[in-house]
C-alpha positions as CSV (number, residue, x, y, z in Angstrom):
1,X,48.7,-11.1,-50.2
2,X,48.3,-14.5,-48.6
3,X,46.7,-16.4,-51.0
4,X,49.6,-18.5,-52.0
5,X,52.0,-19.3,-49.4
6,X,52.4,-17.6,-45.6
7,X,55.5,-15.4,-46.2
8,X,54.1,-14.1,-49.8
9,X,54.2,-10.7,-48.1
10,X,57.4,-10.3,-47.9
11,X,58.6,-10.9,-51.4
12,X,55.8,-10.4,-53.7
13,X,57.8,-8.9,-55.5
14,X,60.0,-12.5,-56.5
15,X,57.9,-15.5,-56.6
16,X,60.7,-17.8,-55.6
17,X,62.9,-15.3,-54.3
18,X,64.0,-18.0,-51.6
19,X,64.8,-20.6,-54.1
20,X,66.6,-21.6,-57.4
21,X,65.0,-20.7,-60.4
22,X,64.4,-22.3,-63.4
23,X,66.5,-20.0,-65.3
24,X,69.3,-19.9,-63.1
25,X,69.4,-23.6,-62.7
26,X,71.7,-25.8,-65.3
27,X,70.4,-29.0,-66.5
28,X,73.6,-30.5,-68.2
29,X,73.8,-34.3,-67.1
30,X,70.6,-34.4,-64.2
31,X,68.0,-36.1,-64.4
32,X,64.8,-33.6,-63.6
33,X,61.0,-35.1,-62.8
34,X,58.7,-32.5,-63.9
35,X,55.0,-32.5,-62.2
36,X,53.0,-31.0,-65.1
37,X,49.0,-31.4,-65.7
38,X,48.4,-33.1,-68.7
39,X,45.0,-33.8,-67.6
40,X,43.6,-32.9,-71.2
41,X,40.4,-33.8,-72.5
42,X,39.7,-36.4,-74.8
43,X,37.3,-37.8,-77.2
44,X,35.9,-41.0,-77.6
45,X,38.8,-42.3,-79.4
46,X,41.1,-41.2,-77.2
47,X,42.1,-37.8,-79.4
48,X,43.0,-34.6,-77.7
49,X,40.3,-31.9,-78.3
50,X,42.3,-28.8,-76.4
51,X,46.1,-29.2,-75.9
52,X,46.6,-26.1,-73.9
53,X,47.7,-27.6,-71.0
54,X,50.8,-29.6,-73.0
55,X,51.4,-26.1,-75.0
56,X,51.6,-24.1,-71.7
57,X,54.1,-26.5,-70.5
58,X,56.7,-26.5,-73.3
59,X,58.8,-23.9,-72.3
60,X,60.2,-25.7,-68.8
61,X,60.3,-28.5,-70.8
62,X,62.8,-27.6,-73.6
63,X,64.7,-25.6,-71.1
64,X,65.4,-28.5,-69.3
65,X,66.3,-30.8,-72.2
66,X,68.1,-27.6,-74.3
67,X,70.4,-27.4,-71.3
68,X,71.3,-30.8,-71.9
69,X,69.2,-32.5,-69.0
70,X,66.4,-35.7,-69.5
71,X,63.4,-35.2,-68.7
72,X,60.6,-38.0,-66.6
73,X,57.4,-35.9,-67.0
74,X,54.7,-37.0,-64.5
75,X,51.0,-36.2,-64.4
76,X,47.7,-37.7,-63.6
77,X,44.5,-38.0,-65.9
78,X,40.9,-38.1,-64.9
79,X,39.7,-40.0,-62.2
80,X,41.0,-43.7,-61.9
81,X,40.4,-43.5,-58.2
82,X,43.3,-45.9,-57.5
83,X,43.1,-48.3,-60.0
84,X,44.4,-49.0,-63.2
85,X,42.4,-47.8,-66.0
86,X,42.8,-47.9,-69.9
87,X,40.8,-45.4,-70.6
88,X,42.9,-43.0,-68.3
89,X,46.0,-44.0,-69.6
90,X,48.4,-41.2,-71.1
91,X,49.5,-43.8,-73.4
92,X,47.1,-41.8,-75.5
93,X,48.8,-38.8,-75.2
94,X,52.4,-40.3,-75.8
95,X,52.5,-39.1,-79.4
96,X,51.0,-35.9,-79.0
97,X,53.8,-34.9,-76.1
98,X,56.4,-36.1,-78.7
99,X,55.2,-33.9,-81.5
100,X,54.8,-31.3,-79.0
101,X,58.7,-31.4,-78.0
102,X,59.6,-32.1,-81.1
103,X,61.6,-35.4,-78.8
104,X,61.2,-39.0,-79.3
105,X,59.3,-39.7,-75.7
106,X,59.9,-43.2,-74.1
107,X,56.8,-44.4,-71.8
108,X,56.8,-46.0,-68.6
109,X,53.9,-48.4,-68.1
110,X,53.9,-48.1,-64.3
111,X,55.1,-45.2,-62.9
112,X,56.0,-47.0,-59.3
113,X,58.5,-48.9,-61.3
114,X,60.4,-47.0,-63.7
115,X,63.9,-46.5,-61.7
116,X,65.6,-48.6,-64.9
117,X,64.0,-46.8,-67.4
118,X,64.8,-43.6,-65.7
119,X,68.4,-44.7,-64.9
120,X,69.1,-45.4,-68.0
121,X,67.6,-41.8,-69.6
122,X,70.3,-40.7,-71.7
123,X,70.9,-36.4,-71.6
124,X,68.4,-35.3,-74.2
125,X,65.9,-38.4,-74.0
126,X,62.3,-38.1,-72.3
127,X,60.6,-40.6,-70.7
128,X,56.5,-40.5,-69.9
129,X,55.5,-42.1,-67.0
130,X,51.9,-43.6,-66.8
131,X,49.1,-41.6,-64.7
132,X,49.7,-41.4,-61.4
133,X,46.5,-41.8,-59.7
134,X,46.6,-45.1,-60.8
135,X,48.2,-45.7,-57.5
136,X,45.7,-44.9,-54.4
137,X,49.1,-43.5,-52.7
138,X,49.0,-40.1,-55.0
139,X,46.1,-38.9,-53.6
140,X,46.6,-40.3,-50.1
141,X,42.9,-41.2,-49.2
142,X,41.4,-44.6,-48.0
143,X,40.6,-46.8,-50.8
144,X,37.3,-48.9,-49.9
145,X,36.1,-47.7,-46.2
146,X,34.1,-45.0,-45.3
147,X,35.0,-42.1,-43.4
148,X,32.8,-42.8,-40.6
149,X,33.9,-46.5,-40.2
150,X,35.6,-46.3,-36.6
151,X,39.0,-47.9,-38.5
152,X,38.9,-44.8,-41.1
153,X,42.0,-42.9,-39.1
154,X,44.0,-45.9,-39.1
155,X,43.8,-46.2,-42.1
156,X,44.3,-42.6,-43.0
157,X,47.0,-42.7,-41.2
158,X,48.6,-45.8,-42.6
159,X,48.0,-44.6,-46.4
160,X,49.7,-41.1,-45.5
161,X,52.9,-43.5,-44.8
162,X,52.4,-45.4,-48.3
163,X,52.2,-42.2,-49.7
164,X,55.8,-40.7,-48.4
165,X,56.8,-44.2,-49.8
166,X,55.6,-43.4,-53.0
167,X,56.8,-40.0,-53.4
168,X,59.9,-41.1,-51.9
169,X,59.8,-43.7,-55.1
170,X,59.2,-40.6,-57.6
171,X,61.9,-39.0,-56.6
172,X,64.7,-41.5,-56.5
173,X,63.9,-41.4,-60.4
174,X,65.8,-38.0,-60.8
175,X,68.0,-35.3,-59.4
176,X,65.9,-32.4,-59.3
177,X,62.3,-31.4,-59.2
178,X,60.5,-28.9,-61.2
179,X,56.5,-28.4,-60.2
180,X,55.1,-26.7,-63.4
181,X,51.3,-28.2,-62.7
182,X,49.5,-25.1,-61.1
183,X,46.3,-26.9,-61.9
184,X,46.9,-29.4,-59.0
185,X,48.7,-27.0,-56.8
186,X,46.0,-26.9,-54.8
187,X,46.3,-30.2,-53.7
188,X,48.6,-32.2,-51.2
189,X,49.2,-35.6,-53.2
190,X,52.8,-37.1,-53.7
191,X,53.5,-35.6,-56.7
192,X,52.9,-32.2,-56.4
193,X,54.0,-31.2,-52.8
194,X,54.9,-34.4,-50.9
195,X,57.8,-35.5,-53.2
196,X,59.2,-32.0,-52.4
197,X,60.2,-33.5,-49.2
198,X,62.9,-35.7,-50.8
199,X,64.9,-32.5,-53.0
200,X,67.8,-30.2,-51.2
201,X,66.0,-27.0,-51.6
202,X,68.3,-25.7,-54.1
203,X,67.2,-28.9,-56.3
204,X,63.3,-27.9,-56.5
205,X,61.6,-25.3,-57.9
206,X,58.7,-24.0,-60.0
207,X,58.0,-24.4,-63.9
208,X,57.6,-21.2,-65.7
209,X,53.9,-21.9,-66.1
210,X,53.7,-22.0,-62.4
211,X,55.6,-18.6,-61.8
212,X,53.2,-17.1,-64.4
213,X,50.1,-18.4,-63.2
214,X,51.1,-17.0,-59.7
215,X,52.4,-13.7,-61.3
216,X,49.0,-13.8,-62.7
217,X,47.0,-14.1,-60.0
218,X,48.9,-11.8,-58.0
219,X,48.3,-9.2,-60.5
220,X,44.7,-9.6,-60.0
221,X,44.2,-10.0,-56.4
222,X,47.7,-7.6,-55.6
223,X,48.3,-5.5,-57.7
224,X,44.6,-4.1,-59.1
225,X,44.4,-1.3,-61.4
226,X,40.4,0.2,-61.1
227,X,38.1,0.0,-62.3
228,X,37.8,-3.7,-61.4
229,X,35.5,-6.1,-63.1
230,X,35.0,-9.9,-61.8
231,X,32.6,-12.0,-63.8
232,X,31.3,-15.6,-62.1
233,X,29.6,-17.7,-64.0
234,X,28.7,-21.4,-63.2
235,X,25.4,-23.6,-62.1
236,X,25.8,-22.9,-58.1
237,X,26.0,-19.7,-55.9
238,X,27.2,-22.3,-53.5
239,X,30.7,-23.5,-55.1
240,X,31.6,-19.9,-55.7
241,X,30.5,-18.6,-52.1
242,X,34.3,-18.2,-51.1
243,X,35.6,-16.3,-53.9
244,X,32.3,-14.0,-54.3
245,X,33.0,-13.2,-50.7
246,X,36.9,-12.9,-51.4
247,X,36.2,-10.3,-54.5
248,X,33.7,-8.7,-52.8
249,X,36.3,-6.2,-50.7
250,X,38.2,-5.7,-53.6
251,X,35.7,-5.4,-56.6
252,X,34.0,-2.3,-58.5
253,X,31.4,-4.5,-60.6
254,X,30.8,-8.0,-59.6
255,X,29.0,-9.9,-62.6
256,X,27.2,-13.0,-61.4
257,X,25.7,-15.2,-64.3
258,X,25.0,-18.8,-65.5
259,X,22.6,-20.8,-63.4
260,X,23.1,-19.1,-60.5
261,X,21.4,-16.5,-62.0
262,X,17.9,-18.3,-61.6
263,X,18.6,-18.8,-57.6
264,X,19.4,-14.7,-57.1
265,X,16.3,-14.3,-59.4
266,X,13.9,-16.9,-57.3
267,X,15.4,-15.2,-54.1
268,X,14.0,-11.8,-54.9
269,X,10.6,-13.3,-55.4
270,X,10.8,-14.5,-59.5
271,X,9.6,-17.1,-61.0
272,X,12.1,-19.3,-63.0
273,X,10.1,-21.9,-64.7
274,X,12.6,-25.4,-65.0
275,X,15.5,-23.5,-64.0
276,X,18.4,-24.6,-62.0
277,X,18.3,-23.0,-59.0
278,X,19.5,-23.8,-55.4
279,X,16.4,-23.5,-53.4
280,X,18.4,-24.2,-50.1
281,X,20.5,-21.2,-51.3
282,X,18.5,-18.0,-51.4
283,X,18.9,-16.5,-48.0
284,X,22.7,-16.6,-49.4
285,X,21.9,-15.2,-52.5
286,X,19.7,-12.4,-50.5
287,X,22.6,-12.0,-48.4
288,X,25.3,-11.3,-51.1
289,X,23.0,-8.8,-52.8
290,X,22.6,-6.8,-49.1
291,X,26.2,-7.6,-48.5
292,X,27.4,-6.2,-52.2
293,X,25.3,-2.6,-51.5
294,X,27.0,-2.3,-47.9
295,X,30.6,-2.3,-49.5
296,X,29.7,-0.2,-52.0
297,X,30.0,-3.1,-55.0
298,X,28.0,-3.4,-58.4
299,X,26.6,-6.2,-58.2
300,X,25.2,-6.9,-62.1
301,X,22.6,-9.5,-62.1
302,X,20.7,-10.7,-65.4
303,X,17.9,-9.4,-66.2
304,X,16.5,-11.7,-69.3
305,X,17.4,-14.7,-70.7
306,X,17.1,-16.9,-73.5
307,X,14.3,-19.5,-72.3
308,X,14.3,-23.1,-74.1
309,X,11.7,-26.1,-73.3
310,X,14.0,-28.6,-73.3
311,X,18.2,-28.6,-72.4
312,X,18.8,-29.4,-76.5
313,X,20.5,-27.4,-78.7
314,X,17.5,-27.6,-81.0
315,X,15.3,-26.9,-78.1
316,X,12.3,-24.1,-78.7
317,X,13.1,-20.7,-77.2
318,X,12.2,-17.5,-76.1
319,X,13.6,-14.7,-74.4
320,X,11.7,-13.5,-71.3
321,X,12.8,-11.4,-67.8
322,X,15.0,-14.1,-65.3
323,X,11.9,-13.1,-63.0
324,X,8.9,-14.9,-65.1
325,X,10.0,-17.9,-67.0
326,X,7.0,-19.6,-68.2
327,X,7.1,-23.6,-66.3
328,X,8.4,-26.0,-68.1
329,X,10.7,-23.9,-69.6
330,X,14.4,-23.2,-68.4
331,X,17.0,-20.4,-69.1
332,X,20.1,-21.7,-70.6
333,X,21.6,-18.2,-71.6
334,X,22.0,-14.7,-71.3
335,X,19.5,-12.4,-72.6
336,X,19.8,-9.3,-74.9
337,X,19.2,-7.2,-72.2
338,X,21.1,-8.8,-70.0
339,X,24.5,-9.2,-72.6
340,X,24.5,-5.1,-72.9
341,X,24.6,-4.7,-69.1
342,X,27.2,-7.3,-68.8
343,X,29.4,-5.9,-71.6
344,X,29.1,-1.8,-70.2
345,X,30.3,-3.2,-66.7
346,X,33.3,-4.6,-68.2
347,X,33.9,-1.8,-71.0
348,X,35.8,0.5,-68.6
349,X,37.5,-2.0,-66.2
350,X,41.5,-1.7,-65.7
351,X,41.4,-5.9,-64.2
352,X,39.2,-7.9,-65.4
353,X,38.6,-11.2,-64.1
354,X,36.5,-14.3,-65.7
355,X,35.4,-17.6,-64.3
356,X,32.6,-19.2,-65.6
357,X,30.3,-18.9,-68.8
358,X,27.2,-17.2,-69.1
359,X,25.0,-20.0,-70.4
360,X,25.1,-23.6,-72.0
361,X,27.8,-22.6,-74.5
362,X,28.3,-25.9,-74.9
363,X,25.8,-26.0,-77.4
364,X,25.9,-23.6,-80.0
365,X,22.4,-21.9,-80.4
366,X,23.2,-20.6,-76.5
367,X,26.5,-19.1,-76.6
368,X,25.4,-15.5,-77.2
369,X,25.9,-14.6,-73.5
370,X,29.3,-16.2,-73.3
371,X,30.7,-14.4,-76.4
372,X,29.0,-11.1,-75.3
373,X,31.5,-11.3,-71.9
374,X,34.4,-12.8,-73.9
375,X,34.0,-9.8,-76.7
376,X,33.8,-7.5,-73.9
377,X,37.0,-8.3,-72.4
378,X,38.8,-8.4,-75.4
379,X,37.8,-4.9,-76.1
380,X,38.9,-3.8,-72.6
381,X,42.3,-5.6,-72.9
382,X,43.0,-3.6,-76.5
383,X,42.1,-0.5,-74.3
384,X,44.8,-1.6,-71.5
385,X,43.1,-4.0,-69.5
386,X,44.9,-6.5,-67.5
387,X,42.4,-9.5,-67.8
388,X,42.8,-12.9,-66.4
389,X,40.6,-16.2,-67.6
390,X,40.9,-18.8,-65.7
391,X,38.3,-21.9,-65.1
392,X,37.6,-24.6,-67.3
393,X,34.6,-23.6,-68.6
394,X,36.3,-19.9,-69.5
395,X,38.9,-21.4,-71.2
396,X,36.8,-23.8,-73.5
397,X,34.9,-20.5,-74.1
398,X,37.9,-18.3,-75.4
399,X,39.4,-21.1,-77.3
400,X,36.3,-21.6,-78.7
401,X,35.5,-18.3,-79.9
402,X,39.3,-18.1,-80.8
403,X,40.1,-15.0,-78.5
404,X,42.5,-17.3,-76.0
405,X,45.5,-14.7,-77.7
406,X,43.5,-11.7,-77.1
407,X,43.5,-11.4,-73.6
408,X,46.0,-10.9,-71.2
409,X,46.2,-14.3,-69.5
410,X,44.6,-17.6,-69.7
411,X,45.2,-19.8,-66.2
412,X,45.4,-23.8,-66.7
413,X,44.3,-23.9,-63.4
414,X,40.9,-24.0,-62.4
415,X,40.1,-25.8,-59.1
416,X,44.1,-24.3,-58.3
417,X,42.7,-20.6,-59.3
418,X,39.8,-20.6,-57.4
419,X,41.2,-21.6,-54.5
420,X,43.9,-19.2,-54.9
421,X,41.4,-16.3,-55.5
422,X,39.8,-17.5,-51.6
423,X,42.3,-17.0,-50.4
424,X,43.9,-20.3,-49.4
425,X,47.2,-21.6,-49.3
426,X,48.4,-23.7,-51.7
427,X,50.4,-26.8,-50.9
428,X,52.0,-27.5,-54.4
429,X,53.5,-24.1,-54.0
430,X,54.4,-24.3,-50.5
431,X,56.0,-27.6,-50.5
432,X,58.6,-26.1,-52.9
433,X,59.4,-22.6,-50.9
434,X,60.1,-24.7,-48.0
């Protein structure tokens, strides 16, 4: 497997067989910075609405402080893009982290200067710092100039230099480093793989959350038990082109639903009313269905769905084949048809993996589809089934339908597991095997 870092092949067996591990590592009197993703949504008054990314990273946390350590947890929140922003502020989240830990949790209004706050964190105390992509430097792109303005290298270039600077800032706060984010482990910003730079090797190391992920994902992709189920969902063939052709050597039943559906059901000559659907995308979509009977895959396409005449919740519907929906009328879920065939390729699978809902499910009258694949997979897990949920949109679905603890796994990583499930390398990882 070389999905996560280069020398993964030879000790797949032990994530972090090169380095310290969490558990192995004492805590008593250091300082640790801890790259988490506390990137959790919000309402409009600034309340959490799913706290499963703070729950998921608990356990590095207490080990760290139970050992007698202090903690400077770091994370970024939505999309500032380099500038300071209230309504990105983890201020917000300040009291739910304490509750969380059970620990009084001092915050650190700018996270670029926090070296006396951090130096004078007390064994036991835990200090917040404030989102990091309020600085331009965490991300490492060009603030302001576009890439095909003939200065853009320079000043590529010259922000890659502010950014060492700024990780180099990070970590003077603390002694050792602990990456526990796997949902940004796909990127190369300060925090989560160029900081690494500025730790002795045996004073960095993954989170438990980020050894499980991995373990996770390794199970799926390594370590497959057949039959093999993988269920895409999501509004575009064409941001899930890389994993469907990933999956498709390793796959028994490939389940391809959401929007998509309406592109692979235009492509084979239907009809689809007000449907999204990639137009520019159906020699692909013709392509992956001549691709999937070559190798020998299932490939289960819908074959109805549930029809509305306006994106409402309270819209009118109907259901009616993916291959004649009436104009001005758009499918928004799964249909009855459709749920059955879904739920009998996932019945019998060994690894099941899900990324992406079946329909709107945001909206209740169109989660049928959604809880039809989510139902599914619970019944397969009870019957042994190692299945993996991972993706936003997947993970709002279990939690909504309250089956997150009925299934084997549930990834906080979603841009972080896809990429992993291409097959690419990912930095946050490999900046901390060395």
């Amino acid at each position: 497997m070389h999905l996560i870092f280069a020398s993964y092949e030879n000790n797949k067996n032990n994530i972090n067989s090169d380095n310290m591990k969490l558990d192995d590592y004492n805590f008593a009197g250091k300082k640790a910075i801890v790259r988490v993703d506390f990137n959790v949504p919000l309402d409009e008054n600034g309340n959490i609405t799913d706290d499963t990314r703070i729950r998921g990273a608990l356990p590095t946390l207490e080990k760290i402080l139970k050992d007698g350590g202090s903690l400077i947890i770091m994370s970024h929140m939505g999309k500032p893009k380099g500038k300071v922003n209230p309504k990105f502020s983890l201020l917000q989240i300040k009291d739910a982290v304490a509750k969380a830990l059970g620990h009084d949790v001092i915050f650190a209004p700018d996270c670029a200067n926090a070296a006396e706050a951090a130096a004078n964190l007390k064994p036991g105390e835990v200090l917040l710092l404030e989102n990091l992509r309020f600085y331009p430097e965490e991300e490492g792109k060009p603030v302001g100039i576009d890439k095909e303005d003939p200065a853009y290298d320079a000043a590529k270039k010259e922000m890659k230099e502010r950014q060492k600077e700024f990780a180099k800032t990070l970590a003077s706060y603390a002694d050792v480093y602990v990456n526990d984010a796997f949902g940004t482990a796909h990127r190369k910003h300060a925090s989560t793989a160029v900081i690494a730079d500025y730790f002795k090797q045996e004073d960095k190391m993954l989170g438990y959350l980020m050894e499980k992920e991995v373990t996770a994902v390794d199970k799926i992709l390594s370590d497959i038990k057949r039959p093999f189920t993988a269920i895409m969902g999501g509004s575009k063939v064409s941001t899930k082109i890389g994993i469907i052709e990933n999956l498709m050597d390793k796959v028994d039943n490939l389940i391809l639903c959401g929007g998509m559906t309406y592109t692979f059901a235009k492509a084979q000559g239907g009809k689809v009313g007000v449907s999204i659907c990639e137009d520019d995308k159906l020699d692909l979509a013709r392509d992956i269905i001549k691709k999937a009977k070559e190798k020998g895959v299932n490939l289960v396409l819908g074959v109805d769905c549930v029809a509305a005449d306006s994106f409402s919740n309270d819209a009118k519907t109907q259901v009616c084949s993916v291959m004649d929906i009436p104009e001005g009328w758009e499918g928004l879920d799964a249909g009855p048809k459709t749920r059955e065939l879904f739920a009998n390729a996932i019945k019998g699978a060994k690894t099941i993996l899900w990324n992406g809902p079946a329909g709107v499910f945001e909206f209740d009258n169109f989660t049928a589809g959604s809880r039809a694949i989510a139902d599914a997979i619970v019944d397969a897990t009870n019957n042994g089934a190692f299945s993996l949920v991972g993706g936003g949109d997947s993970v709002a679905c279990v939690n909504k339908f309250g089956l997150a603890d009925q299934v084997s796994y549930v990834s906080t990583g979603g841009g972080a597991l896809l990429e992993a499930i291409e097959g690419k390398v990912l930095p946050g990882i490999a900046a901390v095997k060395g």
